[in-house]
VEXPADO-77474 format. One record per residue: x negated, y negated, z of N, C-alpha, C, O in turn; residue in three letters. Coordinates in nm, 2 decimals. Layout:
BEGIN
X | Y | Z | X | Y | Z | X | Y | Z | X | Y | Z | ala
...
***
This chain:
BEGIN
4.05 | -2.16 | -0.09 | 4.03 | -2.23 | 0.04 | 3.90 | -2.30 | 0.04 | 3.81 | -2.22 | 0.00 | unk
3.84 | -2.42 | 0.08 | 3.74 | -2.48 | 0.07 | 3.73 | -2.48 | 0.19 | 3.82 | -2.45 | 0.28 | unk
3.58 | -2.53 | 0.19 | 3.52 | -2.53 | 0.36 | 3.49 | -2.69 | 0.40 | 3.45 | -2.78 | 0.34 | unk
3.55 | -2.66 | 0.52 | 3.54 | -2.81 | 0.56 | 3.32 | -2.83 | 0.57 | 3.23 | -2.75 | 0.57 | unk
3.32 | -2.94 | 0.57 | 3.17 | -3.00 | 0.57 | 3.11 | -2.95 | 0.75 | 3.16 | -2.98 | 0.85 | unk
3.00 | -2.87 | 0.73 | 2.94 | -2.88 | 0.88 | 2.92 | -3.06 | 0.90 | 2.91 | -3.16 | 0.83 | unk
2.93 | -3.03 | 1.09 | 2.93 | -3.14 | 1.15 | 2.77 | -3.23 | 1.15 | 2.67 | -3.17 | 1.18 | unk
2.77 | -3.34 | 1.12 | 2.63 | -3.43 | 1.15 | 2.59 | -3.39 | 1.21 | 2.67 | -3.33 | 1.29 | unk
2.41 | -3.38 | 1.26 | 2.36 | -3.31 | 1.36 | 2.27 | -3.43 | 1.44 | 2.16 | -3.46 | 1.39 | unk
2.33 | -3.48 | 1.56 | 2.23 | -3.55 | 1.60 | 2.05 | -3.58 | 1.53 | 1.99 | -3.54 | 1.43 | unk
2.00 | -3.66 | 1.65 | 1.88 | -3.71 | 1.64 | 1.81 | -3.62 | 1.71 | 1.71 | -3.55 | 1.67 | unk
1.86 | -3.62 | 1.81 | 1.85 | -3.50 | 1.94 | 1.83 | -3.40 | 1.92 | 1.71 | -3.35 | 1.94 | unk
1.90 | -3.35 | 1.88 | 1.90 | -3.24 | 1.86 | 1.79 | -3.17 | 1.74 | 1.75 | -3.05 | 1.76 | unk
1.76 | -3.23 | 1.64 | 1.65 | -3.20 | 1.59 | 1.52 | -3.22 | 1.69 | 1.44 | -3.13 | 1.70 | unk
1.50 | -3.32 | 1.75 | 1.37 | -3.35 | 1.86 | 1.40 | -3.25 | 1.94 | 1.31 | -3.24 | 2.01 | unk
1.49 | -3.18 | 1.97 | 1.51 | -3.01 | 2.06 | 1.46 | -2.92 | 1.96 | 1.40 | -2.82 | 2.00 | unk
1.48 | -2.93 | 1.83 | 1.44 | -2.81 | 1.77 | 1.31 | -2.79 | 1.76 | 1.29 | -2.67 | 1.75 | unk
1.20 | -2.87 | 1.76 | 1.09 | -2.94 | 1.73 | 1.00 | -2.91 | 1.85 | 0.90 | -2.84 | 1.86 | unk
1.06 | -2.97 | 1.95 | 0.98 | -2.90 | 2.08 | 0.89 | -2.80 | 2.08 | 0.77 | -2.78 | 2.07 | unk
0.97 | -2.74 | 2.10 | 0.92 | -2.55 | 2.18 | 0.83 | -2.57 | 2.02 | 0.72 | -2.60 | 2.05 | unk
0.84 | -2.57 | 1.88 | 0.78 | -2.51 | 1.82 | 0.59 | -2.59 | 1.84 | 0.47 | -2.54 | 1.83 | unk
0.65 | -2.76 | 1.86 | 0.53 | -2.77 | 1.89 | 0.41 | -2.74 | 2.02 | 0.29 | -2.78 | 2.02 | unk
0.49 | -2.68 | 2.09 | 0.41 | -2.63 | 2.23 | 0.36 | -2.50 | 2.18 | 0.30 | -2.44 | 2.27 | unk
0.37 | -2.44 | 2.01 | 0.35 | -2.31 | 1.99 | 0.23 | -2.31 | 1.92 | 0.19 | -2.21 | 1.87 | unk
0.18 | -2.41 | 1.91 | 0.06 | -2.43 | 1.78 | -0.05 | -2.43 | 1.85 | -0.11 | -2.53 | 1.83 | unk
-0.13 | -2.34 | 1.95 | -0.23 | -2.35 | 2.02 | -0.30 | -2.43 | 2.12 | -0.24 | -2.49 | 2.20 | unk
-0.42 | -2.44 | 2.11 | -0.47 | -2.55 | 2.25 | -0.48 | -2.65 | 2.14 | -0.50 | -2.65 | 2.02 | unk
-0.45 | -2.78 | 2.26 | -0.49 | -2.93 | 2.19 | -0.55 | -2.97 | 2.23 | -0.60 | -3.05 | 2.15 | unk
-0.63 | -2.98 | 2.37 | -0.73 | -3.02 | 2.41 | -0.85 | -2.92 | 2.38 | -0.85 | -2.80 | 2.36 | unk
-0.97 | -3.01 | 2.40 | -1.11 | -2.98 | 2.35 | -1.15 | -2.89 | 2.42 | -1.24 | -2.81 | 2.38 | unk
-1.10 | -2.89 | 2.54 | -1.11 | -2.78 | 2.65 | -1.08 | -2.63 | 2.62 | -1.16 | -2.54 | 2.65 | unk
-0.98 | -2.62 | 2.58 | -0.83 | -2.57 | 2.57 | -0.88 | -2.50 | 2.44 | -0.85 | -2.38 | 2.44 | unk
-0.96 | -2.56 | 2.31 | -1.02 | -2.50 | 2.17 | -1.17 | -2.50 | 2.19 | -1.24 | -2.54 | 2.09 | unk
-1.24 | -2.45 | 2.29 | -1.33 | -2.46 | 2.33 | -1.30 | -2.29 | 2.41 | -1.37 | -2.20 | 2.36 | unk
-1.21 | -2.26 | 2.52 | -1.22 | -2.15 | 2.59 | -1.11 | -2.02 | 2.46 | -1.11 | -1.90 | 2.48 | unk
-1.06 | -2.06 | 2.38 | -0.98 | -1.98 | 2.29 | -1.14 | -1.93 | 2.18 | -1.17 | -1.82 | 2.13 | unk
-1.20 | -2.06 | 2.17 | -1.30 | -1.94 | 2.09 | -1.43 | -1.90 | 2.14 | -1.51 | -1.87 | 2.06 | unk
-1.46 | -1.90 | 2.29 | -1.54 | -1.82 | 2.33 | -1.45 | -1.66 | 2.33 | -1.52 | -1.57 | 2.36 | unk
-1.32 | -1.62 | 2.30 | -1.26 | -1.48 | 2.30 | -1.31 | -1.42 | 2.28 | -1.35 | -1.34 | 2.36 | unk
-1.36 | -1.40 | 2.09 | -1.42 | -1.37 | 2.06 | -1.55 | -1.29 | 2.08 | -1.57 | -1.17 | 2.05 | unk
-1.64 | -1.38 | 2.13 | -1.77 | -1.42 | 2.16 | -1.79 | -1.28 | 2.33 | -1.90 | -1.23 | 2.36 | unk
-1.67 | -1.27 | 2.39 | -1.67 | -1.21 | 2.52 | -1.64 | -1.05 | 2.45 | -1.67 | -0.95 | 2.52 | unk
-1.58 | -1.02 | 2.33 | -1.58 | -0.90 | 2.31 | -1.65 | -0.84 | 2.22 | -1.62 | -0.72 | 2.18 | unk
-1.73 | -0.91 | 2.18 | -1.90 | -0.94 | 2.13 | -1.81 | -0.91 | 2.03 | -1.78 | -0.79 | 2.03 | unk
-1.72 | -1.03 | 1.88 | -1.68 | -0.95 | 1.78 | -1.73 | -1.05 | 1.72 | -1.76 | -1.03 | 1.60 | unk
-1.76 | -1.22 | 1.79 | -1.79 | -1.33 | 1.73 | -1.86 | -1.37 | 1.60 | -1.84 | -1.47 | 1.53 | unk
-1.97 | -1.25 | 1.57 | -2.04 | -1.24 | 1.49 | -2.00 | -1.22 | 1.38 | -1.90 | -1.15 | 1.38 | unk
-2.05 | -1.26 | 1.27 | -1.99 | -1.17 | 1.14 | -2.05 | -1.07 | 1.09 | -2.17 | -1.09 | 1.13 | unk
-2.03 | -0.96 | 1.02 | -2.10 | -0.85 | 1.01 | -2.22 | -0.86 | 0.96 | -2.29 | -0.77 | 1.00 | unk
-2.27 | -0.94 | 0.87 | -2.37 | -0.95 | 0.83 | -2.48 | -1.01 | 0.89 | -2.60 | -0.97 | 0.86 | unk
-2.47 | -1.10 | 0.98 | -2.55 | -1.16 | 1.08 | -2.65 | -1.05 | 1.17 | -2.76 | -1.08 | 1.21 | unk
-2.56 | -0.91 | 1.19 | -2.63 | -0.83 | 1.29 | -2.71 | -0.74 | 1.16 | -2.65 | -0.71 | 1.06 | unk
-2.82 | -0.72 | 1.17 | -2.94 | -0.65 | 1.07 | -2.86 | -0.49 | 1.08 | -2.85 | -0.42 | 0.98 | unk
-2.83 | -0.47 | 1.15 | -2.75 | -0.30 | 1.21 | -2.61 | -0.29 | 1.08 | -2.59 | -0.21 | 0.98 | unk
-2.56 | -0.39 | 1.13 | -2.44 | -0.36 | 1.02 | -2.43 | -0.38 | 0.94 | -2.34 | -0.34 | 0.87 | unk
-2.57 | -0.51 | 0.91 | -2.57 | -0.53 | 0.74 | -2.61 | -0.43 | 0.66 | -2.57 | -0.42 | 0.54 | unk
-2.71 | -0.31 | 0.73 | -2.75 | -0.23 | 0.65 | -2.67 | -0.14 | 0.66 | -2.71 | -0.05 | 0.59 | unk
-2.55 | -0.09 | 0.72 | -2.43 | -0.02 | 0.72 | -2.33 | -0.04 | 0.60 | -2.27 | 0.04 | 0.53 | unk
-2.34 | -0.22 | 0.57 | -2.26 | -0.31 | 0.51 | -2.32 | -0.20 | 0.31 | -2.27 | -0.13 | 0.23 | unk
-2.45 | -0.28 | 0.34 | -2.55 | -0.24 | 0.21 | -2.48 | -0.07 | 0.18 | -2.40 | -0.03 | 0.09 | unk
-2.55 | 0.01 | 0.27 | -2.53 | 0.17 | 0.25 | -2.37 | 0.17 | 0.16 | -2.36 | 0.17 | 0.04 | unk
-2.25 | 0.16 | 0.26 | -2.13 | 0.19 | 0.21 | -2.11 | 0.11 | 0.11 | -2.02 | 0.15 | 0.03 | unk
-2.15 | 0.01 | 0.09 | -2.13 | -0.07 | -0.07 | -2.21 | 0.02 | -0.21 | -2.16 | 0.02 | -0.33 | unk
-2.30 | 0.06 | -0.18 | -2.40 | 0.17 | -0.25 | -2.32 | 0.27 | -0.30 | -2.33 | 0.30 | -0.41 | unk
-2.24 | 0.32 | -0.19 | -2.16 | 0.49 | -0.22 | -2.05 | 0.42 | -0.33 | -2.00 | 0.50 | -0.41 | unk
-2.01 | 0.31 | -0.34 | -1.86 | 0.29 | -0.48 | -1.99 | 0.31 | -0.57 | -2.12 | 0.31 | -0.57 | unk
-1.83 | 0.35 | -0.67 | -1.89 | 0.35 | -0.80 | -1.97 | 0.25 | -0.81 | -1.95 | 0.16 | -0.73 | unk
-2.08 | 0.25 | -0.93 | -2.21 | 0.15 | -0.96 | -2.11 | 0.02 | -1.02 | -2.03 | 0.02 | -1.11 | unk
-2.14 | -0.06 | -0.97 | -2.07 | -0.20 | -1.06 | -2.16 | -0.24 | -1.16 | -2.28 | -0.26 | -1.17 | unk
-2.01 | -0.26 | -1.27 | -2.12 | -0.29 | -1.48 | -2.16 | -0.48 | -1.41 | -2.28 | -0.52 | -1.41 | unk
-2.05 | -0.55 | -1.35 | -2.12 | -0.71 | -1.35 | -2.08 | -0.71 | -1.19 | -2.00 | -0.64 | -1.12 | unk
-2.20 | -0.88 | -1.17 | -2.20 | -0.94 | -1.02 | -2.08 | -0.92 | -0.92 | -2.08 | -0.87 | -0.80 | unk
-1.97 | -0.98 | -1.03 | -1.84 | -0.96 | -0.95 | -1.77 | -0.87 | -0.89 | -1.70 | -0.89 | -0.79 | unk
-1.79 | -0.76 | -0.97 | -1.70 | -0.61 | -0.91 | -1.81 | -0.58 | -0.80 | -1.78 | -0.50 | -0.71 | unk
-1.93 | -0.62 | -0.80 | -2.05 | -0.54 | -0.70 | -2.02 | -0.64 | -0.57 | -2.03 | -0.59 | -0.46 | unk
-1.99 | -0.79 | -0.60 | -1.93 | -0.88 | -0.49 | -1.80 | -0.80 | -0.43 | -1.75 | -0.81 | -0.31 | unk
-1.77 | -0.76 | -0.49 | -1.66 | -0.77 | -0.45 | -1.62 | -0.59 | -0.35 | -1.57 | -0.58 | -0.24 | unk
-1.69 | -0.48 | -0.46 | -1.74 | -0.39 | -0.36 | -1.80 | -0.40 | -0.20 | -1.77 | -0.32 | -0.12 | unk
-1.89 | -0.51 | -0.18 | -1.93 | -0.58 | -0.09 | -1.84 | -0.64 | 0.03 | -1.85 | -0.63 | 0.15 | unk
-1.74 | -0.72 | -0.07 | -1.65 | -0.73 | 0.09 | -1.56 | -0.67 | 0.12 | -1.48 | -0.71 | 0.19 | unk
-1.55 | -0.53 | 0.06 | -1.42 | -0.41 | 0.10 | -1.55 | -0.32 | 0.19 | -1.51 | -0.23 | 0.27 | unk
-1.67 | -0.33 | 0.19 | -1.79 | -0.28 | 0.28 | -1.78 | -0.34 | 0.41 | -1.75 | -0.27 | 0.50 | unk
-1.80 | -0.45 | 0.42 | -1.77 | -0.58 | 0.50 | -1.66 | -0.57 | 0.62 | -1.67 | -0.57 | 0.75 | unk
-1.54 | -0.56 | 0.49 | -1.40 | -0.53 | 0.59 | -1.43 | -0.42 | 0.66 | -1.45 | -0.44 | 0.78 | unk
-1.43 | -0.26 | 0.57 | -1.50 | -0.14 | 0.68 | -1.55 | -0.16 | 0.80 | -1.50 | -0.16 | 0.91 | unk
-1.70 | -0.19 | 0.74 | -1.81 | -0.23 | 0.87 | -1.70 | -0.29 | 0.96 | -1.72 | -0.26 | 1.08 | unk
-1.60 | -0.36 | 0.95 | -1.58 | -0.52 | 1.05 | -1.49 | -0.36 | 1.13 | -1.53 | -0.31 | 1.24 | unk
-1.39 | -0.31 | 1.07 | -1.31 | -0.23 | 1.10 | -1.39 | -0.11 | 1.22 | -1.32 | -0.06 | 1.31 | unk
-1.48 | -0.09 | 1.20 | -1.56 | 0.03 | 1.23 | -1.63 | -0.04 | 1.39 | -1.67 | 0.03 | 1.48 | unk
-1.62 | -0.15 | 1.38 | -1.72 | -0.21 | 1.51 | -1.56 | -0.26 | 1.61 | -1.57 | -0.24 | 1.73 | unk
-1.45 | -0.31 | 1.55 | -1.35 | -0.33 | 1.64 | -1.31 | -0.23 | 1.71 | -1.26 | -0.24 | 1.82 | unk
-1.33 | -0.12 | 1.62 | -1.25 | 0.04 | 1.71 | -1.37 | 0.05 | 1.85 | -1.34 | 0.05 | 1.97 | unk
-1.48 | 0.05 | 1.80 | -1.62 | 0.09 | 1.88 | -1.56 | -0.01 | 2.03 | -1.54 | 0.04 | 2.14 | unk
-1.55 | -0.14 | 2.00 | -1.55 | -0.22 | 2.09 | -1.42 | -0.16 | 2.17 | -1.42 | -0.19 | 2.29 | unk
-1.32 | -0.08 | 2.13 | -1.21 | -0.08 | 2.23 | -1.20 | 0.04 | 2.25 | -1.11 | 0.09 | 2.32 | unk
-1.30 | 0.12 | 2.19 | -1.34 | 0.25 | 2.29 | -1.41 | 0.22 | 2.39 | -1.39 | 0.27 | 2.50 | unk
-1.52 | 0.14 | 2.38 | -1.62 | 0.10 | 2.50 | -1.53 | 0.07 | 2.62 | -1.54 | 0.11 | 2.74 | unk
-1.37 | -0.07 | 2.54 | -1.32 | -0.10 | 2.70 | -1.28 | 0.03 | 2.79 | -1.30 | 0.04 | 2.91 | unk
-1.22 | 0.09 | 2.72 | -1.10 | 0.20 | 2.73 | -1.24 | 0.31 | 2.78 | -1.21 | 0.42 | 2.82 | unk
-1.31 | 0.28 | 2.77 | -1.40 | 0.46 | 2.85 | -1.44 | 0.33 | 2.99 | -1.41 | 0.36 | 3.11 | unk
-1.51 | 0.20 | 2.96 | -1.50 | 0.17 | 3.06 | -1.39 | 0.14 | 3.17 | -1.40 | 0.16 | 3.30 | unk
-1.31 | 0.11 | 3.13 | -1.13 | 0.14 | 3.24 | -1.14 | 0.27 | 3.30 | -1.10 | 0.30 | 3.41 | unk
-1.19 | 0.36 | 3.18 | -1.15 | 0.52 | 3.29 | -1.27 | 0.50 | 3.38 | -1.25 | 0.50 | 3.50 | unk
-1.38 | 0.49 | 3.34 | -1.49 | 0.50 | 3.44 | -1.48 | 0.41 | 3.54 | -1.56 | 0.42 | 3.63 | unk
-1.36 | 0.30 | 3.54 | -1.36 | 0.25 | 3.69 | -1.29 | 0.31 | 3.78 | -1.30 | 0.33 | 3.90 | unk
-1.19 | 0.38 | 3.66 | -1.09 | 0.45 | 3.74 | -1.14 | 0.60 | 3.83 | -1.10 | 0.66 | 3.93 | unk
-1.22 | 0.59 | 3.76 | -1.33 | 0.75 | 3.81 | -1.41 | 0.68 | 3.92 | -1.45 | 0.78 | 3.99 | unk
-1.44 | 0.57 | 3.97 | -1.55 | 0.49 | 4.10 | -1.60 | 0.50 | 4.03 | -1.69 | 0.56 | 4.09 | unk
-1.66 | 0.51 | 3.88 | -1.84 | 0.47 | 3.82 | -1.90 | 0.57 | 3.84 | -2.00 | 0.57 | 3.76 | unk
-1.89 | 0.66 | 3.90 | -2.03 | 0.77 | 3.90 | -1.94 | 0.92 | 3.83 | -2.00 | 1.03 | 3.81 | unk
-1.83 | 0.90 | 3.80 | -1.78 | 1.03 | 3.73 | -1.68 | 1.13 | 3.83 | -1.61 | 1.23 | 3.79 | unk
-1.70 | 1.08 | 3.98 | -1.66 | 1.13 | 4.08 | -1.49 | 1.07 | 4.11 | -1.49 | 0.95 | 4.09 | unk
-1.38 | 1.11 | 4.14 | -1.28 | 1.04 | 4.16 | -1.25 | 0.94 | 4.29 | -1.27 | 0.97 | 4.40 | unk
-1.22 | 0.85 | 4.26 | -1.17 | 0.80 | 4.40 | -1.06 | 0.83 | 4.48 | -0.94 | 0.87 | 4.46 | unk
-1.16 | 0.80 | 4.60 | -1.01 | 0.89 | 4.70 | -0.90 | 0.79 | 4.79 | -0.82 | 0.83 | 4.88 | unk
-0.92 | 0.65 | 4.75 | -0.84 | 0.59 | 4.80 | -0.77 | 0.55 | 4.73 | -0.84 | 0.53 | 4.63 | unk
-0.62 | 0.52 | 4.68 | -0.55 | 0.48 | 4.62 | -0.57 | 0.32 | 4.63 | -0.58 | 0.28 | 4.51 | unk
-0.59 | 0.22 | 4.70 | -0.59 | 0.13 | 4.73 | -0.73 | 0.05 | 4.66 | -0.74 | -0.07 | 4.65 | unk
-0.86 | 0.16 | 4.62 | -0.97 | 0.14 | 4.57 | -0.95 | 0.19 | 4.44 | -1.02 | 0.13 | 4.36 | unk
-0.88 | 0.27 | 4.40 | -0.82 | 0.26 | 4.27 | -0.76 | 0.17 | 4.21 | -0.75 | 0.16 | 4.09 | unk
-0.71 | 0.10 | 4.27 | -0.59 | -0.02 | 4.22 | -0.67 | -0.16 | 4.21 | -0.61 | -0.27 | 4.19 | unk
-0.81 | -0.15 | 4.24 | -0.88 | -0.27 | 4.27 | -1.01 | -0.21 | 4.13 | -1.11 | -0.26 | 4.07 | unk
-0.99 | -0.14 | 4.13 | -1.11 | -0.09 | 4.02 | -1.06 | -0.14 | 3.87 | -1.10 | -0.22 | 3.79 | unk
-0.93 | -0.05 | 3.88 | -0.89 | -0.04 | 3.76 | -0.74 | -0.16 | 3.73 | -0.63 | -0.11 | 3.77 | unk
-0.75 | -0.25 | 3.68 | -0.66 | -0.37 | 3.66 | -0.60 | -0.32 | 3.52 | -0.67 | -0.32 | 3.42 | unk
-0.44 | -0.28 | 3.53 | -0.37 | -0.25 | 3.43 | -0.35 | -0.34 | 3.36 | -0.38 | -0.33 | 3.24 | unk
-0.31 | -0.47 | 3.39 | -0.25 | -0.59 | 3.33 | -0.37 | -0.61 | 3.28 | -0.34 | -0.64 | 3.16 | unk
-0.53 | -0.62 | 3.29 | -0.57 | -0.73 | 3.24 | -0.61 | -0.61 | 3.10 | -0.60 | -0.65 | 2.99 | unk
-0.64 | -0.48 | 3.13 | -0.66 | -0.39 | 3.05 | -0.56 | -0.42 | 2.89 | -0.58 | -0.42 | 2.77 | unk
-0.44 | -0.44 | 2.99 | -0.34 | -0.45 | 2.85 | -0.29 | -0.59 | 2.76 | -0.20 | -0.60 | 2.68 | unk
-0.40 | -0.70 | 2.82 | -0.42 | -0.77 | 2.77 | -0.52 | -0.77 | 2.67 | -0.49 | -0.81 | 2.55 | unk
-0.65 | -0.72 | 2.70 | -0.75 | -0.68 | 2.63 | -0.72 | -0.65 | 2.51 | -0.73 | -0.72 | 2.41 | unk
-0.67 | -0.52 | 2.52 | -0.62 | -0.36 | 2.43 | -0.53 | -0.51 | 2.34 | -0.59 | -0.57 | 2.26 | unk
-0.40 | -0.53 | 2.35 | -0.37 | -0.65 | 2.30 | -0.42 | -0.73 | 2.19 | -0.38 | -0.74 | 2.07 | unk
-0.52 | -0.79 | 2.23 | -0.62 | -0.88 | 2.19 | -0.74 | -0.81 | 2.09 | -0.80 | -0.87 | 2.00 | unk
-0.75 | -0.69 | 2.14 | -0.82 | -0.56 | 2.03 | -0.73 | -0.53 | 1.92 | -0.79 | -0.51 | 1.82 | unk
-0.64 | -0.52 | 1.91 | -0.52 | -0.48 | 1.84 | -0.50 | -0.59 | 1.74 | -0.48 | -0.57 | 1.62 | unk
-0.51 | -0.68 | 1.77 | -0.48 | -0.84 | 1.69 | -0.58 | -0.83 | 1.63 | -0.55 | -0.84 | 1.51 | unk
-0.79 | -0.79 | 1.66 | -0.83 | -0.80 | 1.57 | -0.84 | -0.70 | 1.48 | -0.88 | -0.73 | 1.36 | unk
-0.81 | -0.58 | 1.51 | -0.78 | -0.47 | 1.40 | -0.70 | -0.49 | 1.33 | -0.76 | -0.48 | 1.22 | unk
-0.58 | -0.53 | 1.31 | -0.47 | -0.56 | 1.23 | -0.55 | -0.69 | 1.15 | -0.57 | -0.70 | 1.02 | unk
-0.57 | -0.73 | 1.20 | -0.68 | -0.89 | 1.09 | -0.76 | -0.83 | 0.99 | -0.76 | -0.84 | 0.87 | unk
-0.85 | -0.74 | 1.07 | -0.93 | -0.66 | 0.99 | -0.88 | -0.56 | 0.86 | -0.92 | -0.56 | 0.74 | unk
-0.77 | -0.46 | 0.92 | -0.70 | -0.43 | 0.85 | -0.65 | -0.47 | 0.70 | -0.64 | -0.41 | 0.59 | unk
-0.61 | -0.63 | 0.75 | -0.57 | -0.70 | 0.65 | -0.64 | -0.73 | 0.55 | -0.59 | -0.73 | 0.44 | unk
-0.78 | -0.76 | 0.58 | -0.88 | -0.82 | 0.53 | -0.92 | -0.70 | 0.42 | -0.92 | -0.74 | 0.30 | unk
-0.94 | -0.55 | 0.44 | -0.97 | -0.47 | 0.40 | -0.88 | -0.43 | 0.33 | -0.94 | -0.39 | 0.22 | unk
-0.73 | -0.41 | 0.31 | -0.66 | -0.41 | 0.21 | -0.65 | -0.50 | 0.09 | -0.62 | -0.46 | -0.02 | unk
-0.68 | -0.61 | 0.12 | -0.68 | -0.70 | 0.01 | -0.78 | -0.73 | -0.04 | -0.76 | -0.80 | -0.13 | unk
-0.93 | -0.72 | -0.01 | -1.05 | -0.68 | -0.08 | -1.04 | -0.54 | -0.15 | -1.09 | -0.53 | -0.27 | unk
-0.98 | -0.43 | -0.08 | -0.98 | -0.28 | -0.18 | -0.88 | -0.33 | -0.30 | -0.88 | -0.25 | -0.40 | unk
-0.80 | -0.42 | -0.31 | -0.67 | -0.47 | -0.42 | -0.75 | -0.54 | -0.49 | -0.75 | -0.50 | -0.61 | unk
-0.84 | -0.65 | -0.47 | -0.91 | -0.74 | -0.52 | -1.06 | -0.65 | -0.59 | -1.13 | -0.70 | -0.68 | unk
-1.07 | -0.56 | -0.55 | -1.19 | -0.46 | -0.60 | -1.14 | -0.34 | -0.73 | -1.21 | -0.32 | -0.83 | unk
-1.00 | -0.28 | -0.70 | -0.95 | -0.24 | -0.77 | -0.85 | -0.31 | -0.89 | -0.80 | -0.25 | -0.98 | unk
-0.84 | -0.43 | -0.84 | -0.81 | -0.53 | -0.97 | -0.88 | -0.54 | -1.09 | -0.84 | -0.53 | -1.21 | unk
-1.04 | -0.56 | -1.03 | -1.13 | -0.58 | -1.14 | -1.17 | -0.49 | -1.18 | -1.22 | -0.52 | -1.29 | unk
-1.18 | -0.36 | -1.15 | -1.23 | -0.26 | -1.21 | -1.17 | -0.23 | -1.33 | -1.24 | -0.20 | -1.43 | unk
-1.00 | -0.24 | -1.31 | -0.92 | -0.23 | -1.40 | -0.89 | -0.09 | -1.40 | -0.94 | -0.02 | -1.32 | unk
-0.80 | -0.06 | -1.50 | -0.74 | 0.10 | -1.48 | -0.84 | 0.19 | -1.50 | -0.95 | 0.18 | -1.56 | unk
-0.79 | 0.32 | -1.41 | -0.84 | 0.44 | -1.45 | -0.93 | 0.47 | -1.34 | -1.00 | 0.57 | -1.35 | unk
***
């Protein structure tokens, strides 16, 4: 039994398919790629690890503890599986900070509980919290990423054994 031919597909209908996906490709205005990458910048991650003297020398230390590298490359490259860490080690930091500060709103700030329900619900903002946490999550998983495939790219060159 043979199959009859699917039907021609409009013009239209491809310019429907096309849509939605181009409303999905981020900001287009200068405005719009202008407040997307202050994000960053507001959960102080903007930086790269090396830039801050604190984590470069965190960076240095744990690149130190691998094995000694024989050439440049495997020591480069020890280097940005250091890097990835360090990056990894400051995202967690950052979303413990929000997350003790949420409870501490939730506590009124002085450690004391609040006794209004209604002053609780104005302290502590769940939605925006779980936006946050969200947005903390996306850079850990990046990081994540970043750090598996430098420890692949480190254990590539080392070679067996």
């Amino acid at each position: 039994m043979t199959r009859s031919p699917a039907p021609a597909r409009s013009a239209g209908v491809g310019d429907a398919d096309r849509a939605p996906a181009k409303r999905r490709r981020g900001p287009h205005t200068q405005a719009g790629k202008a407040h997307v990458a202050r994000n960053a910048l507001r959960h102080g991650l903007s930086l790269p690890v090396l830039a801050d003297p604190a984590t470069a020398a965190a960076v240095d230390a744990l690149a130190r503890q691998m094995p000694p590298a024989a050439d440049a490359e495997i020591g480069a490259l020890a280097q940005a599986v250091a890097q990835a860490q360090v990056d990894l080690i400051r995202i967690r930091h950052a979303r413990h900070d929000l997350l003790a500060a949420a409870l501490r709103d939730l506590a009124g700030g002085t450690g004391e509980a609040v006794p209004d329900a209604s002053q609780r619900a104005a302290a502590f903002h769940v939605p925006d919290l779980a936006v946050r946490l969200a947005v903390m999550d996306r850079y850990e998983r990046r990081a994540l990423s970043r750090r598996k495939f430098a420890i692949r790219a480190f254990a590539a060159a080392r070679g067996p054994g």
